[in-house]
N, C-alpha and C positions, 0 to 999 in steps of 0.2 A: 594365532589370533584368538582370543580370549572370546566369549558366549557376547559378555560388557561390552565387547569395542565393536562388534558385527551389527549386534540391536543398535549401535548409534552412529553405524557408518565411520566418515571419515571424520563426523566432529570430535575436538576435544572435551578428552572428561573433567570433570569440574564447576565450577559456577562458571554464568554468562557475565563477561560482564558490559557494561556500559558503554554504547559508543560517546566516543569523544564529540565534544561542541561542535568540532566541526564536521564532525560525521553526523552527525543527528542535522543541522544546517542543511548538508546536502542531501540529503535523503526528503527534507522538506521540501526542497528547488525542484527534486525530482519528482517528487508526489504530485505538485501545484501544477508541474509542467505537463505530468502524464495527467489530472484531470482536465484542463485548460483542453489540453488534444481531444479527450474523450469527450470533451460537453461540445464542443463544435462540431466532432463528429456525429453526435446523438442530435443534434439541434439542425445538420444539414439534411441527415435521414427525415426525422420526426417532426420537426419545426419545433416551436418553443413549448405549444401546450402540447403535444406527442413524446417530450424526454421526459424522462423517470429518472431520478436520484440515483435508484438502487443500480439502472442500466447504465447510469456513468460510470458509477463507483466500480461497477464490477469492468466495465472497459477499460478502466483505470487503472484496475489490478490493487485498488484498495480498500481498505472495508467502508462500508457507510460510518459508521461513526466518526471516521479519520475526515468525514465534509463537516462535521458540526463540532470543531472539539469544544464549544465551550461547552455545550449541554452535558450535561450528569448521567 
């Protein structure tokens, strides 16, 4: 095993590339359904004005940005 392949674990070397249409698709179903979970579950804790964005987001396991993509 080479210095190269240790510092990068098991991934492959090379460019990343692109998930397919339909991987990107399900990865969105996924996103929408784990926040969907996490804002019920922040809104049955906290009630409506007690949740936080960021507290979803992070229950959600995805960044704040990924709740507003149209913003810049």
């Amino acid at each position: 095993m080479t210095a190269a392949s240790t510092s990068q674990g098991n991934r492959r070397a090379g460019p990343r590339r692109s998930p397919a249409a339909g991987e990107r698709q399900r990865d969105a179903e996924r996103s929408r359904q784990a926040l969907l979970t996490a804002a019920l579950d922040e809104f049955s804790l906290k009630g409506f004005a007690g949740a936080r964005v960021a507290e979803i987001a992070e229950r959600a396991g995805v960044s704040g940005p990924a709740l507003f993509p149209g913003d810049p």
